[in-house]
C-alpha positions in Angstrom: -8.5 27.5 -34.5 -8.6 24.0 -36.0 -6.5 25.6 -39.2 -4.0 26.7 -36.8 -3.9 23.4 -35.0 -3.5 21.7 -38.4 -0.3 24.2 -39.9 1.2 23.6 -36.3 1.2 19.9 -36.6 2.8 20.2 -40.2 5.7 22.2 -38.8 6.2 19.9 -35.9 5.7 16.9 -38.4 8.4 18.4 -41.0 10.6 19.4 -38.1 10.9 15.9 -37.2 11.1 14.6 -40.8 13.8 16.3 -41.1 16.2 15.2 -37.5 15.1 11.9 -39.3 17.0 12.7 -42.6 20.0 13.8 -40.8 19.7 10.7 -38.6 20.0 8.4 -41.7 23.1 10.7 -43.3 25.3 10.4 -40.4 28.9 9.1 -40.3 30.8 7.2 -37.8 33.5 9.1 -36.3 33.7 7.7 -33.2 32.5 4.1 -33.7 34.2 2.7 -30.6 33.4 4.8 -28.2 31.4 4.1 -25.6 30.0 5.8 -22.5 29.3 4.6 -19.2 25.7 3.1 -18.1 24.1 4.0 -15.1 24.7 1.9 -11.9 22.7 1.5 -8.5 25.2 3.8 -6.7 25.6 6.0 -9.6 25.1 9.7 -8.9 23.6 11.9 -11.8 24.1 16.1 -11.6 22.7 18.1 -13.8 24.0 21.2 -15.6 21.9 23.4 -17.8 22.9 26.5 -19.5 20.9 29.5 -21.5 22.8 32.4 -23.7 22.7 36.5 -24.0 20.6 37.5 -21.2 20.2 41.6 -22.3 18.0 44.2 -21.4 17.3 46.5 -24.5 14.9 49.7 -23.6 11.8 49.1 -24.7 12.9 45.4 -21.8 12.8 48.3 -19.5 10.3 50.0 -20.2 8.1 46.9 -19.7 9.4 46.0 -16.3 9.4 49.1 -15.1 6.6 49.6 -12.0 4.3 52.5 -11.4 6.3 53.8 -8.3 9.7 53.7 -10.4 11.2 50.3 -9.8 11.6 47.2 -12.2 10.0 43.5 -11.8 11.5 41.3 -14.4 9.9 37.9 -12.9 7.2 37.0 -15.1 9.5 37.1 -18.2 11.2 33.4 -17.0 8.1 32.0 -15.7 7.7 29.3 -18.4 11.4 28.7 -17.7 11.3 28.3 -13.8 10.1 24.5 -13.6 13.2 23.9 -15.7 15.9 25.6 -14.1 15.3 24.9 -10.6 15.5 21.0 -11.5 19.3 21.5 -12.1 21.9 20.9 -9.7 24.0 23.7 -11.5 21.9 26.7 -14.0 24.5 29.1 -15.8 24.3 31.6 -17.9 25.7 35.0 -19.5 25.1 38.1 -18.2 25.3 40.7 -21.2 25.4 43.8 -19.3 26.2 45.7 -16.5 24.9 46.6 -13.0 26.5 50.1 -12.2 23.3 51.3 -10.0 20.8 53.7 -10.4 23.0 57.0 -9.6 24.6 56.1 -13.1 21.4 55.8 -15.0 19.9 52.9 -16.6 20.6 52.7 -20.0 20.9 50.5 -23.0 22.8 49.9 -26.2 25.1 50.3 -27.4 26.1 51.1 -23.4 24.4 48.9 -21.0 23.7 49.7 -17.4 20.6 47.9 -15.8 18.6 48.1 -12.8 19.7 45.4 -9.9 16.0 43.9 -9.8 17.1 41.7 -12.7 19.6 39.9 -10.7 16.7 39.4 -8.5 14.2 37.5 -11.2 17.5 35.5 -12.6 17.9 34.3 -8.9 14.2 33.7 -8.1 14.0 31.9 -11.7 16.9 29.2 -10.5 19.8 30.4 -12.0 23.1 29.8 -9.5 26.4 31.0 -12.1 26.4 33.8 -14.3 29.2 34.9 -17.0 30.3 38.3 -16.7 32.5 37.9 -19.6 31.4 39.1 -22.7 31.9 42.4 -24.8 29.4 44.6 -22.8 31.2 44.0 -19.2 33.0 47.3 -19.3 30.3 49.4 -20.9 30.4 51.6 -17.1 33.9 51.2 -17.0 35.2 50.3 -13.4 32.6 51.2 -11.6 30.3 49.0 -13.6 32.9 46.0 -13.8 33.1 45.8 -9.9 29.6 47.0 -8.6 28.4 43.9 -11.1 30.1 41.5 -8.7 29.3 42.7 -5.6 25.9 43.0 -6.9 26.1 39.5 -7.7 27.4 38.2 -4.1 25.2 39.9 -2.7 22.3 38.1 -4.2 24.5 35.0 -3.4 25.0 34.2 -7.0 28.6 32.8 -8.5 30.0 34.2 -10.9 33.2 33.7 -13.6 34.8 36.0 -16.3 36.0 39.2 -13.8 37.5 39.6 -10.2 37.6 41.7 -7.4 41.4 41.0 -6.1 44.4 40.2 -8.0 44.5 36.8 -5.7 40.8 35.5 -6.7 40.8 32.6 -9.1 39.7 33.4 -12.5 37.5 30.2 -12.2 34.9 29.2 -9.8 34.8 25.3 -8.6 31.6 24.3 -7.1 30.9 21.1 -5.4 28.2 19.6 -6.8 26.8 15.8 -5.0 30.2 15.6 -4.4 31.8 15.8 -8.0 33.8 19.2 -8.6 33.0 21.2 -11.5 35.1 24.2 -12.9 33.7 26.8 -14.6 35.9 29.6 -16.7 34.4 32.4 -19.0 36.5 34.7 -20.9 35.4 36.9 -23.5 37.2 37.9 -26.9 38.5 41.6 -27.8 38.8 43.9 -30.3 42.3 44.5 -29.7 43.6 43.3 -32.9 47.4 42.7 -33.9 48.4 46.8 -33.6 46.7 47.7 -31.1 48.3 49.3 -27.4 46.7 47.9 -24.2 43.4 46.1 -24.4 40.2 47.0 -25.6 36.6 45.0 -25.5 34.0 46.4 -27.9 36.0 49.2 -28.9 36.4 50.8 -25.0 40.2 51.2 -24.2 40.6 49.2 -20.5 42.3 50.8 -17.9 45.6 49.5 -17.7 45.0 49.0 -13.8 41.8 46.8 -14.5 43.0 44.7 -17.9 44.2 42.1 -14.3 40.4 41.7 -13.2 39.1 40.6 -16.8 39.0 37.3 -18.5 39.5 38.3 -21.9 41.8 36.7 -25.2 43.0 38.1 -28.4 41.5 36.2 -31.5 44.4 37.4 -33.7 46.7 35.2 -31.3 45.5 32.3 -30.7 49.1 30.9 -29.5 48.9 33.1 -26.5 45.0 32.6 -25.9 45.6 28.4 -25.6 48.8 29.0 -23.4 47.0 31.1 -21.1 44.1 28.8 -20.7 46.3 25.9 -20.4 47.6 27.3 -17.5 44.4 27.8 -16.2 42.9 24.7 -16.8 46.0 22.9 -15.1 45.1 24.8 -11.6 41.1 24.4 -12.2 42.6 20.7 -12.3 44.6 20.8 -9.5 42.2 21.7 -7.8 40.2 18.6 -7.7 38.1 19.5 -10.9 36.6 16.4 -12.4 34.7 17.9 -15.3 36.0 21.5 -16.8 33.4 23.9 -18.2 34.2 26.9 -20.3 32.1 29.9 -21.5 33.1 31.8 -24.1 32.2 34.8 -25.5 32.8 34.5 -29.0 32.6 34.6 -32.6 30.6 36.8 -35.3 27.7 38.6 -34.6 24.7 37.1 -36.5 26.5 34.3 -38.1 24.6 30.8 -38.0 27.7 28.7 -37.9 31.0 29.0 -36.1 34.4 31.4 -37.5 37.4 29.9 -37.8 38.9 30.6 -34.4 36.3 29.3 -33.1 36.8 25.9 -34.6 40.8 26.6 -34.0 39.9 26.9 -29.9 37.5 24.4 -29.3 39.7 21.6 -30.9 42.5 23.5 -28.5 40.3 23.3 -25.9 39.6 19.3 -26.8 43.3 18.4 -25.9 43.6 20.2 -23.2 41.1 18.0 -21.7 38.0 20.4 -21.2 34.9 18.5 -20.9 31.9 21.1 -21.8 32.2 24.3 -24.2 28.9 26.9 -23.8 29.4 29.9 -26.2 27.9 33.2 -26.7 27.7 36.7 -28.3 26.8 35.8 -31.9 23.2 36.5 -31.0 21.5 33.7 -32.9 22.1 29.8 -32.5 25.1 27.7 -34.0 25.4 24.4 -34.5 26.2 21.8 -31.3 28.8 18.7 -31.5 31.3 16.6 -30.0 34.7 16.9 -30.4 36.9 14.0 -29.9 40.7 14.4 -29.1 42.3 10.6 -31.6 44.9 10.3 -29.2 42.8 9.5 -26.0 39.1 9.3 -26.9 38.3 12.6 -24.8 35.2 14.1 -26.0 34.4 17.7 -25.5 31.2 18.7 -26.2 30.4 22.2 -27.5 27.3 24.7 -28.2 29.1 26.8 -30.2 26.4 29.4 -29.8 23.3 29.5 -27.9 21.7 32.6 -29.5 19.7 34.8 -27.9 18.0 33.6 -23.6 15.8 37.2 -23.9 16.5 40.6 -25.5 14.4 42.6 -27.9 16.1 41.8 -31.0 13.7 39.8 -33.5 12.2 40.7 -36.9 10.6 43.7 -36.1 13.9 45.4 -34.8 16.7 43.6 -36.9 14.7 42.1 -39.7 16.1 38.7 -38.8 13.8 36.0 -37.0 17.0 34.3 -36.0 17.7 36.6 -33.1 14.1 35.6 -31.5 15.7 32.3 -30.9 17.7 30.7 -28.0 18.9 27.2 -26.7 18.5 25.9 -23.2 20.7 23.3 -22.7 20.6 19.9 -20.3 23.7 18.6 -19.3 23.2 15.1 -17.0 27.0 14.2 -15.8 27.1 10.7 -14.2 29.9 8.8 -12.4 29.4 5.6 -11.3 32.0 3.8 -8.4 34.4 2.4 -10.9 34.6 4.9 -13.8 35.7 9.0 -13.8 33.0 11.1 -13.7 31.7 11.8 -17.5 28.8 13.2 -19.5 26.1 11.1 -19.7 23.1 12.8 -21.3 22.5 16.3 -23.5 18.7 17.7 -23.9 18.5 20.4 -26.2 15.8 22.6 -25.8 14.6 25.3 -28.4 13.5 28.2 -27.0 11.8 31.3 -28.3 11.2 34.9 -26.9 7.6 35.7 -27.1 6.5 39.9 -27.3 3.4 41.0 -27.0 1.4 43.7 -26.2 -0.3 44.1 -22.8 -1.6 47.6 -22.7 0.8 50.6 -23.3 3.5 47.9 -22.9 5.1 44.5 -24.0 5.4 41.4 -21.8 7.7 39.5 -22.9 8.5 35.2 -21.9 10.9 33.2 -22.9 8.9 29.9 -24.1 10.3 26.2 -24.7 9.3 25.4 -27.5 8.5 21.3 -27.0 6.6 21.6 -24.1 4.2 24.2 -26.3 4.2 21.5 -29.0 3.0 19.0 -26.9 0.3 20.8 -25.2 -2.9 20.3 -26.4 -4.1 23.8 -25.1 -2.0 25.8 -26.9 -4.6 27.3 -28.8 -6.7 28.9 -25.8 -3.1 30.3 -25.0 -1.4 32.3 -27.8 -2.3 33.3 -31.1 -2.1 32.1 -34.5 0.6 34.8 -35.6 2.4 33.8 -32.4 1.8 29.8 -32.7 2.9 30.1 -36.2 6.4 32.0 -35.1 7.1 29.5 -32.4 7.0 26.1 -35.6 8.7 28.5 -37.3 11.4 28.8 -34.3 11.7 25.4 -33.8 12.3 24.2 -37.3 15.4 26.7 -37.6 17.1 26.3 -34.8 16.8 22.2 -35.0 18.0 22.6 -37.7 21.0 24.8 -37.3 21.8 22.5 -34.2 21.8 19.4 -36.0 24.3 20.6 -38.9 27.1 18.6 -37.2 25.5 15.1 -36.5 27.6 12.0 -36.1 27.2 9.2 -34.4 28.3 10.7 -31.2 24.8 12.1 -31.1 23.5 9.3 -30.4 24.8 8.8 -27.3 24.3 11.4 -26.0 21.5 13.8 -27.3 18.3 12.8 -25.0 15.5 11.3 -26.7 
């Protein structure tokens, strides 16, 4: 065990050789900006965020109960202490809850049991995306039974609608500071094609109204249509504008084009926080500043992977095991607009191991593993040896983009 210890500690200590080389390469971009410092009647709010939350078969198959039903609790137990410290916990909901009578399934056509819901709630999570390019996998009956499912285990939601007259957005009053929250998801409708697909399934003209979804081959209408949408969130008393979008390639480690093309669109418009999703491994973080007013957007242009049972042994790419958590501490103070304050990544790393006839599988953070000194009594070698391994490859895919504005923000 004392080998293992040791090729731990030279990860770790390489992992944080290396921040330190990007540290000492960075540029300043944004040399006079400044953010605000705390003040006795400041108030602080919290937002954290995870990515993909799926639910492949053999998921199933290891939640799944001796009388029939599903218990997916134990798999966010390392992640509970963390989420339920946040005033707001968000994430994407890659799949679909079109009940039992439909019968469960998985890819490429997801439909999961509604005991998931359940463990997300009892884990601390209070907004979930439904947009993303598995949300009409049931087709209608899947797209609404997902949100009532959803109220009725009191969790918010963004990215579909019930009624032609619900907001696409969801404001929530947080401490007293609104915060909207939008999610759209891209589709695969291309320049030719008629109507709207996502993921190849035609929608129902009568639903395409009840689904936040944009076109990546035109980007003019995409950034008029949000525009319009982040002018009401604003009008509504929004202070701080979140979006969550469902977007870019599939196993790519750094952003597409569009990408880049929306969240600099985004920027202007004056949005404050970008989460995105769907590429199923993490991409690179940053801050975007618009020239003409200082406004910085930050975004997490991917944040891989929260749990799912893509990793090596199903994909052949370690990549996919990883995920990023993300801390967002907002702070307005009495004479200055509410702003970010603080950002705390958080590598994180889904951990599969046999338990009997079945997995288990936990989603780990991977710091507070590094800094516990009983790590060894608590996974294996092979496994301690995947987590450095984790770590090293997402910091450094996160870090890609460091500039000064890091170091206002990121939290040391």
């Amino acid at each position: 065990m004392k080998k293992t210890r040791i090729i731990f500690l030279l990860i770790l200590v390489f992992g944080l050789f290396s921040i330190s080389i990007i540290h000492a390469s960075i540029y300043t971009s944004a040399k006079h900006h400044a953010i605000v410092k705390p003040e006795n009647d400041s108030i602080v709010v919290q937002i954290g965020f995870v990515g993909d939350i799926m639910a492949h078969m053999a998921q199933l198959n290891a939640q799944k109960l001796e009388d029939g039903t599903y218990d997916f609790n134990n798999n966010y137990v390392w992640m509970t202490s963390y989420f339920q410290k946040n005033d707001l916990m968000i994430g994407n909901i890659e799949t679909t809850f079109a009940g039992e009578k439909q019968g469960y399934s998985t890819y490429p056509i997801f439909n999961t049991p509604d005991a998931l819901v359940d463990a997300l709630k009892n884990s601390g999570f209070d907004i979930l995306s439904t947009a993303n390019n598995h949300m009409y996998d049931q087709g209608s009956l899947g797209l609404f039974r997902t949100i009532q499912v959803l109220k009725s285990k009191n969790i918010l939601y963004t990215g579909s609608r019930e009624k032609v007259e619900d907001s696409r957005y969801v404001i929530q009053t947080v401490k007293g500071i609104k915060i909207g929250i939008l999610a759209y998801t891209y589709e695969t409708t291309g320049n030719d094609s008629i109507g709207v697909t996502i993921n190849g399934l035609r929608i129902k003209k009568e639903d395409v109204p009840f689904i936040n979804s944009f076109n990546p081959s035109n980007i003019e209408e995409t950034v008029l249509e949000w525009k319009a949408e982040i002018k009401k969130i604003k009008q509504k008393g929004a202070q701080i504008v979140v979006m969550i979008l469902h977007w870019g390639n599939e196993y790519q480690t750094s952003p597409c084009h569009y990408q880049l093309a929306l969240a600099d669109s985004l920027n202007k418009m004056g949005v404050d926080i970008i989460f995105g999703s769907h590429p199923h491994v993490v991409q690179p973080i940053d801050f975007i500043v618009d020239n003409t007013n200082n406004h910085v957007t930050y975004v997490s242009y991917s944040s891989g992977n929260f749990i799912s049972n893509q990793r090596y042994e199903t994909l052949e790419n370690y990549n996919t095991e990883d995920g990023l958590y993300t801390e967002i501490q907002l702070l307005k103070t009495p004479n200055s607009p509410v702003q970010i304050f603080k950002i705390n990544p958080v590598p994180l790393w889904v951990n599969r191991y046999s338990s009997g006839e079945k997995f288990k599988y936990e989603v780990i953070p991977l710091p507070q593993i590094m800094k516990n000194q009983t790590v060894d009594s608590t996974f294996t070698p092979q496994q301690i040896s995947r987590m450095g391994q984790s770590y090293l490859r997402t910091n450094s895919t996160i870090t890609k983009n460091y500039n000064s504005i890091f170091d206002l923000y990121i939290k040391n």
